[in-house]
C-alpha positions as a Python dict, from the first residue, in 0.01 Angstrom:
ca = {
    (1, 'X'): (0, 0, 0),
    (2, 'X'): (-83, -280, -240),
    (3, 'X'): (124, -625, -221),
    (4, 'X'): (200, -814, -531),
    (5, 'X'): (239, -1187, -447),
    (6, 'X'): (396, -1487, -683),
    (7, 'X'): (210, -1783, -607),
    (8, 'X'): (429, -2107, -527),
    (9, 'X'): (302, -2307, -778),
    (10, 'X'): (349, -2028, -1032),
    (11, 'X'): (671, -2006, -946),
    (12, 'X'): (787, -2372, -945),
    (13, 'X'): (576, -2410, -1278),
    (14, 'X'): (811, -2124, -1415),
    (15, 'X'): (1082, -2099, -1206),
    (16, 'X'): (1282, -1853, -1475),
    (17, 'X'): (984, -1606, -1467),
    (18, 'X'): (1074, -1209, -1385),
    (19, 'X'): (817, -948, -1334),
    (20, 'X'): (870, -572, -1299),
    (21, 'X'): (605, -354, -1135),
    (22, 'X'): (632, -44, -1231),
    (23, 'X'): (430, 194, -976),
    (24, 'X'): (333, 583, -1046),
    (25, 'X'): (157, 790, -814),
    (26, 'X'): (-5, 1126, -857),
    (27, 'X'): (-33, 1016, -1219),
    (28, 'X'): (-173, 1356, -1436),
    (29, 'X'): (-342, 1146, -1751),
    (30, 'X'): (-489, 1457, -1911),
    (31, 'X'): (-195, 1702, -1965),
    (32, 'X'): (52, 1634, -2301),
    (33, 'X'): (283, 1355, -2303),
    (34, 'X'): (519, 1459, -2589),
    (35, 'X'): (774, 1161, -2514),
    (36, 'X'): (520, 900, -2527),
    (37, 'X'): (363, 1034, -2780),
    (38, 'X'): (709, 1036, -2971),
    (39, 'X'): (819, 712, -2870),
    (40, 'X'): (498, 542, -3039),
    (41, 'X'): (544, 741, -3385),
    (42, 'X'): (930, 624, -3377),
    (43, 'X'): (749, 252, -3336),
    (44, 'X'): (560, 347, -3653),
    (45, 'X'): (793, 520, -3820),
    (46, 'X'): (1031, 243, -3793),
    (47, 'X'): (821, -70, -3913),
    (48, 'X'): (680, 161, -4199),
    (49, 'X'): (1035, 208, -4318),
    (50, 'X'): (1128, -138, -4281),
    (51, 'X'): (1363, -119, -4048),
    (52, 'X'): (1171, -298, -3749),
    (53, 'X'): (923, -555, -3697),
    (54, 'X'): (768, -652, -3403),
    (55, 'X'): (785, -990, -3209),
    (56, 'X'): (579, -1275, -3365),
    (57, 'X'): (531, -1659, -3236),
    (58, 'X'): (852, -1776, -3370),
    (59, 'X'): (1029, -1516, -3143),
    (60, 'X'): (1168, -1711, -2848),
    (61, 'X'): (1016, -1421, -2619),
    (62, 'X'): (666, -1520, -2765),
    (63, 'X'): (721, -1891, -2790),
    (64, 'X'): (773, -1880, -2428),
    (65, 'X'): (448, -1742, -2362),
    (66, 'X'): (276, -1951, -2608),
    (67, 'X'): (402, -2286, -2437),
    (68, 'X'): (298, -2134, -2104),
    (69, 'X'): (-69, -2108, -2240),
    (70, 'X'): (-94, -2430, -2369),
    (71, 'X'): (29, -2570, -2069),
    (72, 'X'): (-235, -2433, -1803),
    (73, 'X'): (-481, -2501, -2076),
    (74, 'X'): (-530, -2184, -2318),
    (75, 'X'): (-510, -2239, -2720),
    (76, 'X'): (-240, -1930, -2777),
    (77, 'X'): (-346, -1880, -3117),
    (78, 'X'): (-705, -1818, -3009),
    (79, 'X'): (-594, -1617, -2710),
    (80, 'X'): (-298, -1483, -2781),
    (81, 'X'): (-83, -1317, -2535),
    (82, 'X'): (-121, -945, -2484),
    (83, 'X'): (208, -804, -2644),
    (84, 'X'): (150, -1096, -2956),
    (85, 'X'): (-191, -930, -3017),
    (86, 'X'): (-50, -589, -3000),
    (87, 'X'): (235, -724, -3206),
    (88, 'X'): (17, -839, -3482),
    (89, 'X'): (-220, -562, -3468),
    (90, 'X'): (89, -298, -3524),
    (91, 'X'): (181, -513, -3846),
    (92, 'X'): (-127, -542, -4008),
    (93, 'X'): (-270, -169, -3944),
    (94, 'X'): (63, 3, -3917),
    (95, 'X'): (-43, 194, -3611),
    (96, 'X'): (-95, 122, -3219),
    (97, 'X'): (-395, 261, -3086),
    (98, 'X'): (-411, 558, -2877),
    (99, 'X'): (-597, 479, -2570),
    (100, 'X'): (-455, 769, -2332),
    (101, 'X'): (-112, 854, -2260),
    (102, 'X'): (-35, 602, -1909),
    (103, 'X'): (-170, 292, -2151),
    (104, 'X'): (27, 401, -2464),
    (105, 'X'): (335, 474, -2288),
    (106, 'X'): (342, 78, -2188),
    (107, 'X'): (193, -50, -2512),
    (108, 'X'): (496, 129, -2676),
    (109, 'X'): (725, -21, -2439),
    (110, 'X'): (600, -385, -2440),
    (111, 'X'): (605, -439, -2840),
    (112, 'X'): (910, -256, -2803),
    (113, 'X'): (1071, -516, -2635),
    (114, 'X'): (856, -815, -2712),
    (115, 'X'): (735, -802, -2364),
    (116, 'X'): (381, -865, -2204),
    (117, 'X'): (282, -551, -2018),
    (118, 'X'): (-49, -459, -1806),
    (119, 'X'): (-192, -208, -1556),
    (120, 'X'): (-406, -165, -1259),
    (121, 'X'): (-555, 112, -1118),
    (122, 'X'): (-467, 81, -767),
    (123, 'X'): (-775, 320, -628),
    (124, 'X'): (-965, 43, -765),
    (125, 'X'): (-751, -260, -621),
    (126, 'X'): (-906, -488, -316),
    (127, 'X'): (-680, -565, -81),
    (128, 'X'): (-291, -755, -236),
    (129, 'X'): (-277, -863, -591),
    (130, 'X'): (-200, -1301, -608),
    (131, 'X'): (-32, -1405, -891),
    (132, 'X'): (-167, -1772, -870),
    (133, 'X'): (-340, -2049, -1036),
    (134, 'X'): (-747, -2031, -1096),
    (135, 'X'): (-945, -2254, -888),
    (136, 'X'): (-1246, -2210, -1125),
    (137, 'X'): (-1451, -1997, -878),
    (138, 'X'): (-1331, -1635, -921),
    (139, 'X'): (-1541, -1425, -1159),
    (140, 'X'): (-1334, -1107, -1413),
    (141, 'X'): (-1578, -880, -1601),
    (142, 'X'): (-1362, -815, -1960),
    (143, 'X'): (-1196, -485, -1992),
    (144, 'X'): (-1453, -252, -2210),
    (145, 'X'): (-1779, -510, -2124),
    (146, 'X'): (-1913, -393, -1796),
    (147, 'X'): (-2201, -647, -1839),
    (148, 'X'): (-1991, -962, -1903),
    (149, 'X'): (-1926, -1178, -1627),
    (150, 'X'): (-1689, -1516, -1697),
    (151, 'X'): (-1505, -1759, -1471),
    (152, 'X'): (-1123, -1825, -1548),
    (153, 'X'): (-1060, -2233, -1599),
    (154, 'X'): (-950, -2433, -1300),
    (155, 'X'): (-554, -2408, -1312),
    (156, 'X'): (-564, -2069, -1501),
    (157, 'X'): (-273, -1819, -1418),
    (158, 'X'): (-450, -1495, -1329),
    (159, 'X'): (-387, -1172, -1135),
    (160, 'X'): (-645, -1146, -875),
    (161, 'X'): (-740, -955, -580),
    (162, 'X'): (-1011, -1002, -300),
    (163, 'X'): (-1291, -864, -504),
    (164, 'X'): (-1166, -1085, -840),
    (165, 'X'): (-946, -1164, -1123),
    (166, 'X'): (-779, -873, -1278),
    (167, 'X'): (-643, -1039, -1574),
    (168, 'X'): (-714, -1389, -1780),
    (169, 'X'): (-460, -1648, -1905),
    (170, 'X'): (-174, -1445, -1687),
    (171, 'X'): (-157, -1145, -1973),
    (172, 'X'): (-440, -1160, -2236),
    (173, 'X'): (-693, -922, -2129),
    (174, 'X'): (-731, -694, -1850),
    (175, 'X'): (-1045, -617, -1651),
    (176, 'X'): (-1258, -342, -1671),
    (177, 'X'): (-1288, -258, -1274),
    (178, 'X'): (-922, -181, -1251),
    (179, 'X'): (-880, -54, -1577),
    (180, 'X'): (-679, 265, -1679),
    (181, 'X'): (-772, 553, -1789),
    (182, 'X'): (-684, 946, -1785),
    (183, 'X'): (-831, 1016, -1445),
    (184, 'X'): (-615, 731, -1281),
    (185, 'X'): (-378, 869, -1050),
    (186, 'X'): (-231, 524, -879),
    (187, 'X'): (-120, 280, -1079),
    (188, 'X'): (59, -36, -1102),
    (189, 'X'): (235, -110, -1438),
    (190, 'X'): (359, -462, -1465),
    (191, 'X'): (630, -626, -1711),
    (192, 'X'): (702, -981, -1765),
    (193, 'X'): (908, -1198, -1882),
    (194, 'X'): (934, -1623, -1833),
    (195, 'X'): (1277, -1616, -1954),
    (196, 'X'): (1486, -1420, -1699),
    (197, 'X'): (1797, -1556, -1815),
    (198, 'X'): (1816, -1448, -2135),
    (199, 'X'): (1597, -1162, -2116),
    (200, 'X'): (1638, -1064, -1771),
    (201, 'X'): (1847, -722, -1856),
    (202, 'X'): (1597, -690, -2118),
    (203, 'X'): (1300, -618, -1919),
    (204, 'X'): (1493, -423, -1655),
    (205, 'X'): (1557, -194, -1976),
    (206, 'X'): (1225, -163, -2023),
    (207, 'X'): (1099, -108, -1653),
    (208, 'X'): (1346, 167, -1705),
    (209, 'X'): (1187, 346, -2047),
    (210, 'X'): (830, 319, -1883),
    (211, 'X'): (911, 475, -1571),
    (212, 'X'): (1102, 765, -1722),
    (213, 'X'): (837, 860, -1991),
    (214, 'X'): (596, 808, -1656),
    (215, 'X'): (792, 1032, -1429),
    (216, 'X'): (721, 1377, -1585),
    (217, 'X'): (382, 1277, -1520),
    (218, 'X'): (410, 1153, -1164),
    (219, 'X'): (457, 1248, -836),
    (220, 'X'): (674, 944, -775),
    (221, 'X'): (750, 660, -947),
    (222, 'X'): (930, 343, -838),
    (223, 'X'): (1027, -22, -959),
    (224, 'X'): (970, -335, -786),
    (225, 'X'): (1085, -705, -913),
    (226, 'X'): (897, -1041, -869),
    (227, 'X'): (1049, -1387, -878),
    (228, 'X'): (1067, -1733, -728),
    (229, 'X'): (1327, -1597, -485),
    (230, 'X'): (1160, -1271, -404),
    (231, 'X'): (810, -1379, -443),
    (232, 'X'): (687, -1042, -337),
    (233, 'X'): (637, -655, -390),
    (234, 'X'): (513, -412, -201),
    (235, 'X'): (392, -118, -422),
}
């Protein structure tokens, strides 16, 4: 069992902030997933045909995220949060990549809902998972550079775990250690939002869509809710 842990100072810096972790055991990454695979043409479909557009930065959802960057630090427009990139990337190309069916099922789901979404392999987890402010020590090897080592800024909001940080600037980039791919078979998914109070039934929607195009695919799947009044998760 993994424990997912909201720092204090995290949560009294953003005391509206939700997060949904979404866990899946017995995960089977290499067999179809029609519905996932369905849900992202829809995504396509729809923004090709004009009928949908992504979040941008003058969403509220994004703006949130963008002011929570700047504030710990991190130009947003330089490192943009994870479902912003995504976001732009689908409106440029047209398309969402297809990096196996567990990480397209949440990609689909976060610029869905204009909501930051991650992953952890949990074989590959050390110990409990802090949501917390960087002290400048921990190292994070990039998702996709194996070789790269860097050290998150002092004050930094980061996922980490005994070992290290698991992602940068809260929800911009992953890293590679606990990365997903088709073999992982215990996994953490993880939603967020900063404004709970207006979006707070919007990300329990979406906990929802993940776990049920998960749960053909799983042995078990469950949802679990971080906040400053239940500041952890045990997944």
């Amino acid at each position: 069992m993994t424990v997912f842990r909201l720092a204090p100072a995290v949560a009294d810096a953003f005391p509206d902030t939700l997060i949904a972790v979404v866990s899946a055991t017995g995960l089977r990454g290499h067999e179809p997933w029609p519905d996932t695979t369905a849900a992202v043409e829809e995504l396509e479909r729809q923004l090709a045909a004009g009928a949908w557009q992504p979040a941008d930065e003058t969403d509220p959802r994004i703006e949130a995220w963008h002011t929570a960057y700047r504030s710990f630090g991190t130009n947003p427009r330089r490192v943009r949060p994870s479902v912003d990139a995504l976001g732009r990337r689908l409106a440029k190309k047209g398309s969402l990549p297809r990096i196996n069916p567990a990480v397209d099922s949440y990609n689909a789901v976060s610029v869905r809902h204009g909501l930051p979404a991650g992953a952890f392999d949990l074989d590959h987890v050390t110990g409990d998972v802090d949501i917390r402010h960087a002290d400048g020590t921990e190292s994070f090897t990039p998702l996709g550079e194996p070789d790269t080592v860097e050290n998150p800024k002092p004050g930094e909001i980061v996922y980490t775990d005994a070992t290290g940080v698991l992602t940068r600037h809260w929800n911009h980039r992953d890293a590679h250690r606990t990365r997903v791919t088709e073999d992982s078979v215990h996994v953490a998914f993880a939603l967020e939002t900063l404004r709970a109070t207006h979006d707070g039934h919007l990300l329990k929607s979406a906990a929802s869509e993940l776990r049920d195009l998960l749960a053909p695919h799983a042995g078990q799947t469950a949802v679990h809710y971080l906040s400053p009044a239940q500041p952890r998760a045990t997944v």
